[in-house]
N, C-alpha and C positions, 0 to 999 in steps of 0.2 A: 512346519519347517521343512518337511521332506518335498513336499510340493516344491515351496521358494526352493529352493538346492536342485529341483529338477530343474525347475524350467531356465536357473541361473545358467546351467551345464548344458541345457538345448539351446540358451544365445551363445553362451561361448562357441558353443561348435556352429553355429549358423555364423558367425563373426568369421570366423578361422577360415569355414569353407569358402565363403563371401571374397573372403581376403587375399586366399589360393588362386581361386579361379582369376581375380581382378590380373592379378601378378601375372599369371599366366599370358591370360589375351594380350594384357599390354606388350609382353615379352614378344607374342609371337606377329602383332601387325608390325613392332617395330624391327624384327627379324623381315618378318614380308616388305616392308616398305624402305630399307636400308640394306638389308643384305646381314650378315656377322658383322661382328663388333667389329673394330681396326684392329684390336690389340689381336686379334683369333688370326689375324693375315697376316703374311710374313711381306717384306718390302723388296721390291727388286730391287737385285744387286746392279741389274743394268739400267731398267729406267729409272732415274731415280734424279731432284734436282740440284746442284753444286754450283753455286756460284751464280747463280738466276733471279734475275727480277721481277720474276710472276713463273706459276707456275703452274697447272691445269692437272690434275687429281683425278685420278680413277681409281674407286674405291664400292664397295657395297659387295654383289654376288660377282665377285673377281676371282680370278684364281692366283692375281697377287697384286698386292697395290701398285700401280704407274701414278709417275710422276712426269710428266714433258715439261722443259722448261722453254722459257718463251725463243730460245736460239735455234730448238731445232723445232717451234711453231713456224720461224720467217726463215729459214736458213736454203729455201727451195731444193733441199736434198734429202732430207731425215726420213721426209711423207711427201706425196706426188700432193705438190700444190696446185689448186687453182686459178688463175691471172682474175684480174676484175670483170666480171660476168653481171651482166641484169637478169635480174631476176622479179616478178610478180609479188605485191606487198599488199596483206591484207590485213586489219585490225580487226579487234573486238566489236566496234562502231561501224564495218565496214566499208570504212575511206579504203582506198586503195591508191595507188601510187606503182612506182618502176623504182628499184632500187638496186646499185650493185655490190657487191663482195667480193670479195676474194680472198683467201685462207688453205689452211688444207685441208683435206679431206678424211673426214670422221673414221670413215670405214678403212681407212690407211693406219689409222692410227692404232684402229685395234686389233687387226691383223697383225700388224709387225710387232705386235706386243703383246700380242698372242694373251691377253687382258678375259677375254671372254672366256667362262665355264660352258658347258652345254645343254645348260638349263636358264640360261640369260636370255631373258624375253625381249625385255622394254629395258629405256633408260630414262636419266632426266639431268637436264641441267642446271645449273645452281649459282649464282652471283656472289662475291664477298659481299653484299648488303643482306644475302639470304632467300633472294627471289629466287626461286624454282620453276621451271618451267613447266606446262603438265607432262605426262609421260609420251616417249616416243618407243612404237616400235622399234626392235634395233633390224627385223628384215626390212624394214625402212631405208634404213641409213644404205645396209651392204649393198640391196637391190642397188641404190643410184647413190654412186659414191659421189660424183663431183655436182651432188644438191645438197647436202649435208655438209656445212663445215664449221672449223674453226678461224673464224676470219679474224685476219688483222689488218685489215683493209673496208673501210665502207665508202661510196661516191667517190673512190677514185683516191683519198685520202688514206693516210695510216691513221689507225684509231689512236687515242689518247689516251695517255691513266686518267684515272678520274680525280687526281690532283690536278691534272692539267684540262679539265673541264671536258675528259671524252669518252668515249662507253669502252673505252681497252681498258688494256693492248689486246684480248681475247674477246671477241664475242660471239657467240656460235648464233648457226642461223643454217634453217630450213627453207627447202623451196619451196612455195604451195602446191606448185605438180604433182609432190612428191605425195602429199598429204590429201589432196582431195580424190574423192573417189576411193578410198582406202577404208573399209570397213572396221579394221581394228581403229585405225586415226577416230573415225567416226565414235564408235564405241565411247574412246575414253574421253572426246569432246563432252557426248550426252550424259556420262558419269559425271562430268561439271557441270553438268547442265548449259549445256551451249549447243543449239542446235545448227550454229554455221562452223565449220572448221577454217581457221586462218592460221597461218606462219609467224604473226607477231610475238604469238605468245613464245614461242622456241628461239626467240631472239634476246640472250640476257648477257645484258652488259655486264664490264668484267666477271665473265664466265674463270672460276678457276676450280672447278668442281664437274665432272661426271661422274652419278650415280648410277651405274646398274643392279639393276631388280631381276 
């Protein structure tokens, strides 16, 4: 009986420990890979959205939540915009193509909102459908500000919501300049296992979420 009663009380505690440790990991990649919880962040009083019909979210290792709403995305005052620029288009599959953009510029965005802690690496962007984009450096974005944006502009066109069958009103997008030959870029391509780096993938339609990491 004393046996049975021991080894009952060496799985309980191999459960418990088992159970601890699980809790833990999961707590701290989801800490690494999201930043604190929202409720740990307090909301800016000043960024913040009112009255907007999309809105773009920066959230994760922040030093306080932003919120832009889609007036001062087009409003050509808020953040130094971009006009329609071509830029170099490359997929997963390698097709390539010429495409333009225009939007504002990322690294405008988080300067004046002063959004970034000084331990914010990478970022990533994220769709109302959930698509995520992989991670971008953020010395990325600041090095070349007007290759980075938030477009609401693609081929010359205004994007669309995607009720009206179009990848808006937000869609961020990188230039491949920006990305190839960049060893961090490389890095976290070959953590996906993708040995070409291309721009498509940092292209997500209604974008209304940036995560920093």
């Amino acid at each position: 009986m004393k046996s049975f009663t021991r080894r009952n009380a060496a799985i309980a505690i191999f459960i418990a420990v088992f159970t601890t440790t699980s809790v833990f990991l999961f707590l701290y990649n989801w800490n690494l890979l999201y930043g604190p919880s929202l409720g740990s962040k307090h909301q800016s009083a000043v960024w913040k959205c009112v009255n907007e019909t999309w809105c773009v979210s920066i959230t994760g290792n922040v030093n306080e939540i932003v919120q832009i709403g889609i007036s001062k995305l087009r409003d050509n005052k808020t953040f130094t915009y971009v006009p329609d620029t071509q830029y170099a288009w490359l997929n997963s599959v390698g097709s390539s193509s010429t495409v333009s953009f225009a939007g504002v510029e990322l690294a405008d965005v988080l300067k004046k909102t002063k959004v970034l802690p000084s331990n914010a690496t990478e970022l990533r962007f994220v769709g109302t459908d959930g698509y995520s984009s992989f991670d971008l450096p953020i010395s990325v974005v600041l090095a070349n500000p007007d290759r980075v944006l938030l477009a609401n502009r693609e081929n010359n066109n205004a994007l669309g919501t995607k009720d009206q069958g179009g990848d808006g009103p937000i869609k961020s997008f990188v230039a491949l300049d920006v990305l190839q030959g960049n060893t961090e870029v490389a890095a976290i391509f070959q953590a996906q296992g993708q040995s070409t780096v291309y721009n498509s993938v940092y292209a997500v339609k209604w974008c209304n979420s940036i995560i920093i990491i």
